[in-house]
C-alpha positions as CSV (number, residue, x, y, z in Angstrom):
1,X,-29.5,49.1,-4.9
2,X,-31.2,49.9,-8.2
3,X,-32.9,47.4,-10.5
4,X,-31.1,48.3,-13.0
5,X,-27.5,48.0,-12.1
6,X,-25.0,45.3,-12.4
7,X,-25.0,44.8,-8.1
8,X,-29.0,44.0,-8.8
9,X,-28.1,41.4,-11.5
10,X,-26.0,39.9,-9.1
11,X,-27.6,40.3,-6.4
12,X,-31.7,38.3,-7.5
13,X,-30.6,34.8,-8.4
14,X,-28.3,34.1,-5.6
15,X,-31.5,35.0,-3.0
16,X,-33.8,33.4,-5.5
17,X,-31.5,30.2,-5.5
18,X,-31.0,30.0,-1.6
19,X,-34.3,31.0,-0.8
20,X,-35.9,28.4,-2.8
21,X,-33.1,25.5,-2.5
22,X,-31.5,26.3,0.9
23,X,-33.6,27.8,3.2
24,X,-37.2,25.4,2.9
25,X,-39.2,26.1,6.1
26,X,-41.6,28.8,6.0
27,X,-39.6,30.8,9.0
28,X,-36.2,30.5,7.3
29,X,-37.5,31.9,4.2
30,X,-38.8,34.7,6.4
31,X,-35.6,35.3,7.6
32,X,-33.6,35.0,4.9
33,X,-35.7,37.5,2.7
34,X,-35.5,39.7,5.6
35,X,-31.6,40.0,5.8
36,X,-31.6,39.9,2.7
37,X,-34.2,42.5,1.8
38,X,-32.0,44.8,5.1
39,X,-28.8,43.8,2.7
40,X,-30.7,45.4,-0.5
41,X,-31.2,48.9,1.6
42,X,-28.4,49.0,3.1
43,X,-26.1,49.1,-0.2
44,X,-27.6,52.1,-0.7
45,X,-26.6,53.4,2.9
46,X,-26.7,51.4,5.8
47,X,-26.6,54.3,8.1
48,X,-30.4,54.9,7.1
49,X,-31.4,51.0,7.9
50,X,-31.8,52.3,11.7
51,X,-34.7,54.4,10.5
52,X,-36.2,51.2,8.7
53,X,-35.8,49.5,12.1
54,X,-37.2,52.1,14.4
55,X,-40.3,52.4,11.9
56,X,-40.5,48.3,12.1
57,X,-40.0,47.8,15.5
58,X,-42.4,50.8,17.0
59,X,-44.8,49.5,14.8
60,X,-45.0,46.0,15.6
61,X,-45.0,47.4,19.2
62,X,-47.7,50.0,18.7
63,X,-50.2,47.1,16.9
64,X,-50.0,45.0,20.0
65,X,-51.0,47.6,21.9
66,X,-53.8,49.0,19.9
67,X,-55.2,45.6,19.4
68,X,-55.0,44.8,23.0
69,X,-56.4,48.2,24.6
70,X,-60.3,47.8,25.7
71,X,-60.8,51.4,26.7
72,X,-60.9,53.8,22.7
73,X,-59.0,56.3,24.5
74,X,-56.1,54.3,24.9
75,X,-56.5,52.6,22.0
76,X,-56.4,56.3,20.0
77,X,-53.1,57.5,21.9
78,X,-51.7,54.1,20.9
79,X,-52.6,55.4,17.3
80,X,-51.1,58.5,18.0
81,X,-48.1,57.4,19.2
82,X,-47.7,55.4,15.9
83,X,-48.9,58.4,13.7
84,X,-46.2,60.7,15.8
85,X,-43.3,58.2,15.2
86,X,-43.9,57.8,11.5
87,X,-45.1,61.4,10.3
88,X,-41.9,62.5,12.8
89,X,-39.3,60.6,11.0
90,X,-41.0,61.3,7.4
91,X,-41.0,65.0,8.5
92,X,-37.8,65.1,10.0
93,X,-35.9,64.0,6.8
94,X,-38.0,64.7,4.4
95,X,-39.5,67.9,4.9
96,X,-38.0,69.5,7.5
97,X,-35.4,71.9,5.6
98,X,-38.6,72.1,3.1
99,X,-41.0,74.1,6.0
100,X,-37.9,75.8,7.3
101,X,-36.4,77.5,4.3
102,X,-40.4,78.8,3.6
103,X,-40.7,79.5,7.4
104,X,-37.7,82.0,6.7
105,X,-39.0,83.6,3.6
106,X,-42.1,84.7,5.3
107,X,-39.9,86.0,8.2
108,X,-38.0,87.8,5.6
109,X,-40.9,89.2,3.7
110,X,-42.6,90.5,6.9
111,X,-38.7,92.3,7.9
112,X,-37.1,90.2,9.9
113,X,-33.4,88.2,9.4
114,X,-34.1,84.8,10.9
115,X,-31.3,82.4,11.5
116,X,-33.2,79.3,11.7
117,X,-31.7,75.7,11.6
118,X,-31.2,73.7,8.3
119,X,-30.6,69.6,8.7
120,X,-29.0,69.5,4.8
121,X,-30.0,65.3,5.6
122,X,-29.8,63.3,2.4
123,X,-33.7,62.0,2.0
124,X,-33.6,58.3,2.9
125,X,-34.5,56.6,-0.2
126,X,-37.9,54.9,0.5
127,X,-39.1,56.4,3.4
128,X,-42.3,57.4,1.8
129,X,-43.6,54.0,0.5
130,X,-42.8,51.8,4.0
131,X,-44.0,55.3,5.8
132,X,-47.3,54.8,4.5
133,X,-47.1,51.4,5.0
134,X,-46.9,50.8,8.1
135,X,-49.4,53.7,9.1
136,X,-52.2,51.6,7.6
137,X,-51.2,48.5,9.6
138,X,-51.9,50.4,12.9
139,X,-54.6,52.5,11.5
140,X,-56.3,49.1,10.3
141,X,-56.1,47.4,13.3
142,X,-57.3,50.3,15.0
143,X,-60.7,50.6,13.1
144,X,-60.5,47.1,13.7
145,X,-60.2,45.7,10.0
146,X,-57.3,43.0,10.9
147,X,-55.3,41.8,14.2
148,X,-51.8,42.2,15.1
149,X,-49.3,39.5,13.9
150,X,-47.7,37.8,16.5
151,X,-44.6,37.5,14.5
152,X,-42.1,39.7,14.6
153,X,-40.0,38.4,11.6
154,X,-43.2,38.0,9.4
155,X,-44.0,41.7,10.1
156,X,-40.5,43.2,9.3
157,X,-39.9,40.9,6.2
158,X,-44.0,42.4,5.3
159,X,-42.2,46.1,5.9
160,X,-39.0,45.3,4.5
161,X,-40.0,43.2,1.5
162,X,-36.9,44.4,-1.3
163,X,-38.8,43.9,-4.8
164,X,-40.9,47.4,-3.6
165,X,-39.3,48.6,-0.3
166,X,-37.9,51.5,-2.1
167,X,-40.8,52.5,-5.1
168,X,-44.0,50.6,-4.3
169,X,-46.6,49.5,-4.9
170,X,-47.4,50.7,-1.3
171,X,-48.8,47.3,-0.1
172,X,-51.9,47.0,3.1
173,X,-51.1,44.2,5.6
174,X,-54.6,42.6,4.6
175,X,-53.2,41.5,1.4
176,X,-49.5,40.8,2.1
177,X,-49.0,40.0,5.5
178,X,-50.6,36.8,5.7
179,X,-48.5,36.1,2.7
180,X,-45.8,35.9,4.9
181,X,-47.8,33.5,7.6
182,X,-48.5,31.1,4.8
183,X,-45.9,28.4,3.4
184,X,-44.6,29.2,-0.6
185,X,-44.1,26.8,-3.3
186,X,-42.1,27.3,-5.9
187,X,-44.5,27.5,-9.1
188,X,-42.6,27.2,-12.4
189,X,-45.2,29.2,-14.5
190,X,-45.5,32.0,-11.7
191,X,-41.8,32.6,-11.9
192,X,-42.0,33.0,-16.3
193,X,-44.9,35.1,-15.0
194,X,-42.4,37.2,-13.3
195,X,-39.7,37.1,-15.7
196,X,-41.9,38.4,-18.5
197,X,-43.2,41.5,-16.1
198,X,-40.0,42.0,-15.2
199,X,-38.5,42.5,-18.8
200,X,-41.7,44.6,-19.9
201,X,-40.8,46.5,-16.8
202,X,-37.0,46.6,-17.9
203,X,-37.7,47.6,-21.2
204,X,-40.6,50.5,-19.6
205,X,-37.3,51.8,-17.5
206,X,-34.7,51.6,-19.7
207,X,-35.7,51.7,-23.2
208,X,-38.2,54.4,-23.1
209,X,-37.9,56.7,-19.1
210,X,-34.1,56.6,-19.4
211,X,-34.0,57.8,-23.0
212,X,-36.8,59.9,-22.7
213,X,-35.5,61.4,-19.6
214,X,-31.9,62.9,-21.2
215,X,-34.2,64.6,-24.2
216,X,-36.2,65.8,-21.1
217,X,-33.5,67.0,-19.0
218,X,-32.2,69.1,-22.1
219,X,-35.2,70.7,-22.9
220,X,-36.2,72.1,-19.7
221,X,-32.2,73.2,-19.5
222,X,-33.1,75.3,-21.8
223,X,-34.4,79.4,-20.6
224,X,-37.9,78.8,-22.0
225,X,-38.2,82.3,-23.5
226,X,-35.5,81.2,-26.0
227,X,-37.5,78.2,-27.0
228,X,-40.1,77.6,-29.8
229,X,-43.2,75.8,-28.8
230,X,-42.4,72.6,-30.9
231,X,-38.9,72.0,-28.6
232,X,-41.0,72.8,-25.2
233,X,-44.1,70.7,-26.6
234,X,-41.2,67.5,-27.5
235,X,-39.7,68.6,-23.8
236,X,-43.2,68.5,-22.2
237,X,-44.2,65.1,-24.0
238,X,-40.5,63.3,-23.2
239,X,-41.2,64.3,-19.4
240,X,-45.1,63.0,-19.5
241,X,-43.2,59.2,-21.0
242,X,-40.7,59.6,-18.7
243,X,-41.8,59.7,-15.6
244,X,-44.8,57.1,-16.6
245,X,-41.8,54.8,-17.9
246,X,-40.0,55.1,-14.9
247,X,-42.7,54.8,-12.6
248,X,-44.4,51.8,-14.1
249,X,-41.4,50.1,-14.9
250,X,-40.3,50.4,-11.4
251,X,-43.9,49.0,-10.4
252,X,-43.7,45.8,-12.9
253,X,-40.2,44.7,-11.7
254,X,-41.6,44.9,-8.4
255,X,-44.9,42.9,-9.3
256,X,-42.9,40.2,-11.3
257,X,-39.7,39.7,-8.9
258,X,-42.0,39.2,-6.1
259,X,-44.0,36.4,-8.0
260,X,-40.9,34.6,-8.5
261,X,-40.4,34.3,-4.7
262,X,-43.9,33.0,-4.4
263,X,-45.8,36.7,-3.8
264,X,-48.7,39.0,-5.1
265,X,-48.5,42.2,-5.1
266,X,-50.9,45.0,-6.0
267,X,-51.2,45.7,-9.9
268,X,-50.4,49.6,-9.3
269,X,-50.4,51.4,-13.1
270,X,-53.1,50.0,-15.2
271,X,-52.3,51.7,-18.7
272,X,-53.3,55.6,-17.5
273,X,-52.6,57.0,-20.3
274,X,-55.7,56.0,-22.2
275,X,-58.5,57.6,-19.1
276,X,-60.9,59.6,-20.6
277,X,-61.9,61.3,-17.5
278,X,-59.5,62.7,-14.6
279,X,-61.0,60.3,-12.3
280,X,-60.3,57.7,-14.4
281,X,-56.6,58.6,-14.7
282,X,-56.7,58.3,-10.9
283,X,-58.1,55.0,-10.7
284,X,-55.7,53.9,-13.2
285,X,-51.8,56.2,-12.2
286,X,-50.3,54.7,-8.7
287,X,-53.3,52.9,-8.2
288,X,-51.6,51.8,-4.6
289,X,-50.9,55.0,-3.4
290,X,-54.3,56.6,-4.6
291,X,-55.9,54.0,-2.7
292,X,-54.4,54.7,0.4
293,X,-54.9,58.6,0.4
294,X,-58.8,58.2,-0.8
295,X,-59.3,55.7,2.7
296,X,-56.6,57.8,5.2
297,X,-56.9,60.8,3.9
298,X,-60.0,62.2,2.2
299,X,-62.4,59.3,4.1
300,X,-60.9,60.6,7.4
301,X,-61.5,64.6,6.4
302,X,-65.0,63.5,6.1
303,X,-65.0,61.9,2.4
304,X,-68.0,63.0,-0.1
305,X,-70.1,62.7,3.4
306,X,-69.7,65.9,4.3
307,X,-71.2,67.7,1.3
308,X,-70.0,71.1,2.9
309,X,-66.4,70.4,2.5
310,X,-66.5,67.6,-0.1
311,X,-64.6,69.9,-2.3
312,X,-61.9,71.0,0.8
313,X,-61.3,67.3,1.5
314,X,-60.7,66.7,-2.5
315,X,-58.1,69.8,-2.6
316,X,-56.3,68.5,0.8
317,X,-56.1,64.9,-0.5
318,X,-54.8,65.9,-4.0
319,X,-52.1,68.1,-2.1
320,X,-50.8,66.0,-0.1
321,X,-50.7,63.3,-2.9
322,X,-48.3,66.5,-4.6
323,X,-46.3,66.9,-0.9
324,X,-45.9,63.0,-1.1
325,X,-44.2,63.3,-4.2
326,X,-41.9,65.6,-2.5
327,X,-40.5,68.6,-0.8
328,X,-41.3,71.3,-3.3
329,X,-43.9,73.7,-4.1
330,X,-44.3,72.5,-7.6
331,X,-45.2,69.1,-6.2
332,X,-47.8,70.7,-4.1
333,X,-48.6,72.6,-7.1
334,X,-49.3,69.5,-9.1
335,X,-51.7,68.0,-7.0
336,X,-53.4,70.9,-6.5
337,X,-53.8,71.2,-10.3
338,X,-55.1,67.5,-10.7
339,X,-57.8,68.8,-8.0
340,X,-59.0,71.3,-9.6
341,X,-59.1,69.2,-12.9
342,X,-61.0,66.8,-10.6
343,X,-63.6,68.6,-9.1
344,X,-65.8,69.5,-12.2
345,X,-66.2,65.9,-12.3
346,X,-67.4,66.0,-8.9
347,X,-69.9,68.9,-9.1
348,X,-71.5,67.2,-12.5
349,X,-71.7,63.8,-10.5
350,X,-70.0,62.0,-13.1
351,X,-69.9,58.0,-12.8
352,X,-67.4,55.8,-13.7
353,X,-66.9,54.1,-16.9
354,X,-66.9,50.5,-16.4
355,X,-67.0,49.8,-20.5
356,X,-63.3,49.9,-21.6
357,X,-62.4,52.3,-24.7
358,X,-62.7,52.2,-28.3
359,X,-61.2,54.6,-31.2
360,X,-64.4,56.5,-30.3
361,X,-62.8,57.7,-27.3
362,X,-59.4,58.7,-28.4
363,X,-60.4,62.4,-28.8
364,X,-61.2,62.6,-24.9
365,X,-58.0,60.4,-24.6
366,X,-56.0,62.9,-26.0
367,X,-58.0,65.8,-24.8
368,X,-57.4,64.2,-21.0
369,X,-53.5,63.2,-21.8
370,X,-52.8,66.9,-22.8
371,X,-54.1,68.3,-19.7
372,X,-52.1,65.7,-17.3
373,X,-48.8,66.5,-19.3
374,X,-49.8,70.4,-18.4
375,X,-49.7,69.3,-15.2
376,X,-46.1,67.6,-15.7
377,X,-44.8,70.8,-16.3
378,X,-45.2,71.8,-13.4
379,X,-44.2,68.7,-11.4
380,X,-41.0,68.5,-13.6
381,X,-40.3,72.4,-13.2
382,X,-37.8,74.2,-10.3
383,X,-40.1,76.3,-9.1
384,X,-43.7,78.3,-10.0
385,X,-42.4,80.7,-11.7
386,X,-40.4,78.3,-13.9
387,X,-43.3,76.1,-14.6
388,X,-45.4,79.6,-15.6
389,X,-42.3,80.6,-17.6
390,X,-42.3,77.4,-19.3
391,X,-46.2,77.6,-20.1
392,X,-46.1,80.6,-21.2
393,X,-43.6,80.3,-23.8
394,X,-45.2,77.3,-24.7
395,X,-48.0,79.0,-25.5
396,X,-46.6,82.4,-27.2
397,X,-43.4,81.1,-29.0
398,X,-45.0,79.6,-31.9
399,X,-42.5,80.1,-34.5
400,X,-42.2,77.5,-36.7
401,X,-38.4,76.2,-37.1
402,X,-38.4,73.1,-39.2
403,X,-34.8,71.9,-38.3
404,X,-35.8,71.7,-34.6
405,X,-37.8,68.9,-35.6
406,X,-34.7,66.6,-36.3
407,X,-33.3,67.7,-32.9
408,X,-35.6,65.9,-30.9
409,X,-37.1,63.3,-32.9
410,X,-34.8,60.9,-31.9
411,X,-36.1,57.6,-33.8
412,X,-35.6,55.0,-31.7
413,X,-36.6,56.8,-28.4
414,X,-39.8,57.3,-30.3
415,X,-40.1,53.8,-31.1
416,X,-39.9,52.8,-28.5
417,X,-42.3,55.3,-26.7
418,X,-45.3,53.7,-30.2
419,X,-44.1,50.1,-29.1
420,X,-44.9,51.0,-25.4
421,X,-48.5,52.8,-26.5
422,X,-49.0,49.7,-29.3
423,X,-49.3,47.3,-26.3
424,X,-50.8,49.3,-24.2
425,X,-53.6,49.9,-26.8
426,X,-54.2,46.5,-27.7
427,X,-54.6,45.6,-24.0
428,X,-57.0,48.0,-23.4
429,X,-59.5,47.9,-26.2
430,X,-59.3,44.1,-25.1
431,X,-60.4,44.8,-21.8
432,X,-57.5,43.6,-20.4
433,X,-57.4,46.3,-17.4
């Protein structure tokens, strides 16, 4: 079920109604938002709820035991065994065809004519956000950071929760578990709270990612080489709105339906745009998920402790914050980009920037927003070649044809791209981050 659709508008204030007028005890809530959080995925496809379950219900298993094992060795294979069930069902459906279809192309490079199995599985919507969290409940309680919950229906309505089961924020037990543990009152002036992050959020999806996305999607239709650099430059900047529209948006419905049910979740875009350094950008863009690949990813490869491979561990986390993203080598691609955009940063020892921006800093602004919507390219492109195509042509094609100007300056997509920026602005030089 998608925010915006009519099922969705349906859907929110008959739970918000019965949760908060019919079902009053702490457990009943539970339950409720858990059937009806299973209800929301399963509209989608309810064959892939089983998947949700399995994850849920090895999980809550695996924590038990993690949390209860004296000897480490045990208490590792418990960890294992969680790792294994997750990473097996993420791999299996989402990038098994991916490794399969590039196993056979080195085959066929090297002479041979494999025949090697391909699934064809439609990718669970999802999987990736309640994948990585419930690896950190396990991992956490293996290093010993929280306990186990006792509850099952408290821990599969914290895994299940609908306002970001299927696009984040990726939330850590610590913070929204004991949510769930705790009785919720209804709070008139949380729930306009919600209501006005929820329109902004609306207005991020619809109004500016949806109608930046069809200019988008017609550009980079086009074959590149027949393109002038203004039309793959409006193409480039429509993608760079788009996917930051869509993304955010997603993230404040999220945020503000949850309040009106009486939760917190994790602020996860805090205007990105406007970094003046790379690592700024990645303190700011899918601040959730950067969060959890900086403490189980690059902390476990060894972090900035391992001076040797400080550099490795930044390329490995940045990729597989691409291969997150998804089964394609442009995604893998893109985070390798961002890494090596990151790592001067590193070898200068820059430090963060705790003063928040003036019109001093728009130039490094700018400078910084052009090279993350280089990297978009690539993210939004087919293939490689495509995105080097597309860069190219960009580059070379320079011929100046005024009329193209009128076909994609489509006024009120742009307005509503300023309006977006306008807020965002005033919030920042504010300090409201």
């Amino acid at each position: 079920m998608l925010f915006n659709s009519f099922a969705f508008a349906l859907f929110l204030p008959l739970v918000f109604a019965a949760y908060w007028w019919v079902f009053r005890g702490l457990r009943a809530q539970n339950a409720f938002v858990l059937l009806a959080s299973w209800a929301f995925y399963a509209w989608w496809d309810w064959r892939f709820l089983g998947l949700l379950l399995v994850s849920t219900a090895g999980d809550f298993l695996f924590g038990l035991r993690i949390h209860a094992a004296q000897d480490k060795k045990r208490r590792k294979a418990w960890l294992m065994a969680s790792i294994a069930l997750n990473l097996g069902l993420l791999g299996t459906f989402k990038y098994f065809d991916f490794f399969i279809t590039g196993l056979a192309d080195l085959l066929r490079s090297a002479g041979f004519e494999p025949h090697l199995p391909i699934l064809g599985i439609l990718l669970p919507v999802g999987i990736s956000f309640y994948t990585f969290q419930t690896l950190s409940y396990t991992i956490d309680i293996h290093r010993r950071q929280i306990a186990p919950t006792n509850d099952p229906i408290a821990f599969a309505a914290f895994v299940s929760f609908f306002p970001q089961l299927v696009a984040g924020p990726i939330e850590r037990a610590r913070d929204l578990l004991p949510q769930f543990e705790r009785s919720r009152v209804f709070d008139i002036d949380r729930a306009k709270d919600g209501l006005r992050q929820m329109l902004w959020g609306f207005f991020k999806k619809v109004a500016v990612a949806d109608t930046c996305g069809g200019l988008a999607g017609a550009v980079f239709a086009l074959d590149p080489a027949s393109a002038s650099s203004v039309t793959l430059v409006f193409g480039a900047l429509c993608f760079a709105f788009q996917i930051y529209g869509d993304f955010s948006g997603y993230s404040d419905i999220a945020i503000g339906c949850a309040r009106l049910f009486g939760f917190n979740l994790s602020r996860n875009f805090a205007y990105p745009y406007f970094s003046r350094s790379i690592g700024e950008f990645w303190r700011r863009w899918h601040i959730t998920l950067s969060s959890w690949l900086r403490d189980y990813v690059y902390l476990s490869l060894g972090g900035w402790r391992d001076k040797g491979g400080r550099l490795r561990n930044i390329l490995i986390t940045f990729g597989v914050s691409g291969l997150w993203h998804g089964a394609n080598w442009t995604y893998i691609g893109w985070g390798l980009l961002h890494g090596a955009y990151y790592i001067p940063s590193v070898v200068r020892g820059e430090r963060q920037r705790s003063e928040h921006a003036t019109w001093r800093d728009l130039p490094r602004i700018i400078a910084l927003f052009v090279l993350v919507t280089i990297s978009w390219i690539v993210f939004r492109s087919a293939t490689i070649g495509d995105a080097a195509r597309y860069l190219r042509a960009m580059a070379l094609n320079a011929r100046v044809r005024p009329w193209e100007l009128f076909d994609w300056i489509s006024l009120p997509v742009w307005i509503h791209v300023a309006l977006m920026l306008g807020v965002e602005w005033h919030c920042v030089v504010n300090c409201m981050v």
